[in-house]
Residue, then its C-alpha position, 0 to 999 in steps of 0.5 A: x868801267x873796266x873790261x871784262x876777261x877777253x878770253x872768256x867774253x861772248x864766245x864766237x862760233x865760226x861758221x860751218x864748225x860743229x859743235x863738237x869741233x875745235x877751230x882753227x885747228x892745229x896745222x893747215x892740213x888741207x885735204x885736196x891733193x894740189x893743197x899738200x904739196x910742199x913746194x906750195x906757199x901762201x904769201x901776203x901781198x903788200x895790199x893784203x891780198x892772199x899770194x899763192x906761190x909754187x916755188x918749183x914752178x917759180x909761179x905767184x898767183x895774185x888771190x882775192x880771197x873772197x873768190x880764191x876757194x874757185x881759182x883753186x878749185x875747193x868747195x865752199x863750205x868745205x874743210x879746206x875752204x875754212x882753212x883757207x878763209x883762215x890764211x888772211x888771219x894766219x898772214x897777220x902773224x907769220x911770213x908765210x904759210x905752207x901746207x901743213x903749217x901750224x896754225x899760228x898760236x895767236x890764231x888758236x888764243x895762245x899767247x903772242x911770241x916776242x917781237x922780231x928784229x925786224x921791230x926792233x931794229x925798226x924802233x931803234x932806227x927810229x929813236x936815234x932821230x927821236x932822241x937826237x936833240x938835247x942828248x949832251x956830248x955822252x948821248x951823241x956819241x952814243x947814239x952816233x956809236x949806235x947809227x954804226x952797230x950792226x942790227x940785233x939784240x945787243x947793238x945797245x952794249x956793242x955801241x956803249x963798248x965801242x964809246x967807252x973804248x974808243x970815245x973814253x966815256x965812263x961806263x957808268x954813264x954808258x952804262x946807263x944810256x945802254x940800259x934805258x934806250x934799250x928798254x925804250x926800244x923794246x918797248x916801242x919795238x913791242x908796239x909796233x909788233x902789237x900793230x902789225x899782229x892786229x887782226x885782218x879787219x880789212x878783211x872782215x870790213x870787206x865781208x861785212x860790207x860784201x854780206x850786207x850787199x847780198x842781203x839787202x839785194x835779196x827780196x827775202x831778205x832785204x826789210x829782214x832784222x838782219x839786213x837792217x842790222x848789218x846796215x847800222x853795222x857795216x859803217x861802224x865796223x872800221x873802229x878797231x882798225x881806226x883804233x889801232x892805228x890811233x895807238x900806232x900813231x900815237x906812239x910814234x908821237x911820243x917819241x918825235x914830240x917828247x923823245x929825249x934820252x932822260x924820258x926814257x924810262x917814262x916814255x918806256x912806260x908809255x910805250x908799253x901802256x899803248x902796247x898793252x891796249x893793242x894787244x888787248x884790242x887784237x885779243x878781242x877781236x882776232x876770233x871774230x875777225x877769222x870768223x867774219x873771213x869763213x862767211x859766203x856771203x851767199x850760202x852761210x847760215x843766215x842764223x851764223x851771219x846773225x851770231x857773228x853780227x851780234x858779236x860785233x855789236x858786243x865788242x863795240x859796246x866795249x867803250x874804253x877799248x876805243x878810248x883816244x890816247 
């Protein structure tokens, strides 16, 4: 069953945006005062957690983002705490994030910008150990030339000169090798990028379960539809995560199970299939993930908490999204 357009299937509301409001919006303009000065950024901490940085001061203040909106004293509900609640998101796809910032283009359903160097620098020191064995005389040299390029975008042609120059190889030959390793590179470079930029479904994990605590605690709520639904939810809510890391690890698989330099063009190929599923798994589920990151467990509409749980369970009737490799 194919699936259906992602940019057009069940559209999800964040909650406490009006009708009438686009969201996110174009920058993080936050309206406190202590939220606009320049000197502040926000970083994301190796456990995922939201780093707040004042480079003046040379201070880095650790934030749960769930009680983050308290430490820095923003109202729930507020403009500024959605903005805030987006930063999870938003530390998915950039560095860092400092006031005033435009929203990342993903975040706002734009597409994705090319994978940086670090990817590709990434997938190449992994396809030299990949594609080691059986690579002849011509492809060691190769891939030893290689091993001495500095890193970046045209390591590929500098390692085939340096062969040619100094190892007397035929530039056909090297010519050849430079092309196809290097598509093979970018491609796996474009899959690692793809699984970094997936959305924050930790995050939105940690709030459906954090949702679900408070409802079935509550009497008035706990034998509700609701309740009873996030429970069936709340175990099956980790399968986009699961997915893409079945993708990511996969993909590596290829490259140490069947890595030689005379499948790169179908291992290329490979590659940009598990690509193209990563990306459309994120361009599923990033709005919804976001939105999921604007939920107070104990203040959001109940009716919002609702929307968003009946987007979930939309997206998890998608079967082929979560298809193994």
């Amino acid at each position: 069953m194919p699936l259906p357009d992602p940019l057009d299937f069940d559209p999800v509301r964040f909650p406490g945006v009006g009708l009438d409001e686009v969201w996110p919006p174009e920058a993080f303009d936050f309206s406190a005062p202590w939220l606009r000065d320049p000197d502040l950024c926000f970083e994301r901490g190796v456990s995922g957690e939201i780093i707040f940085v004042r480079r003046f001061d040379a201070l880095r203040l650790v934030l749960d983002i769930e009680t983050a909106h308290s430490a820095l004293d923003i109202a729930p509900s507020s403009r500024d705490f959605r903005l805030l609640r987006l930063m999870p998101s938003a530390l998915r796809l950039v560095e860092s994030v400092t006031p005033g910032d435009p929203v990342p283009p993903a975040l706002r359903g734009l597409p994705s910008p090319p994978p940086e160097e670090h990817h590709l620098y990434a997938a190449t020191t992994a396809l030299v150990a990949a594609l080691e064995r059986g690579a002849g005389s011509a492809g060691g040299a190769f891939l030893d030339a290689l091993r001495r390029t500095p890193p970046g975008l045209e390591m590929f042609e500098a390692a085939a000169a340096k062969c040619i120059r100094q190892g007397g190889f035929a530039l056909e030959r090297m010519a050849g090798l430079a092309r196809g390793l290097h598509r093979l590179a970018h491609a796996h470079a474009e899959v690692l990028a793809a699984h970094a930029a997936q959305p924050d479904y930790t995050g939105m994990e940690r709030m459906v379960t954090a949702t679900t605590r408070v409802l079935v605690r509550d009497a008035g709520w706990s034998g509700d539809l609701l309740a009873h639904g996030l429970r069936q939810i709340e175990p099956l809510v980790a399968t986009p995560r699961e997915t893409a890391e079945m993708l990511r690890v996969a993909a590596t698989a290829m490259l140490e199970e069947d890595g030689t330099l005379g499948a790169a063009a179908r291992l290329a190929a490979q590659q940009a299939h598990l690509r193209d599923r990563l990306i459309e798994l994120g361009i599923f589920w990033r709005r919804l993930a976001a939105a999921w990151a604007g939920v107070h467990p104990q203040l959001t509409d109940r009716r919002e908490v609702d929307a968003l749980s009946r987007n979930i369970l939309r997206r998890l009737s998608l079967k082929p999204l979560y298809l193994p490799v």
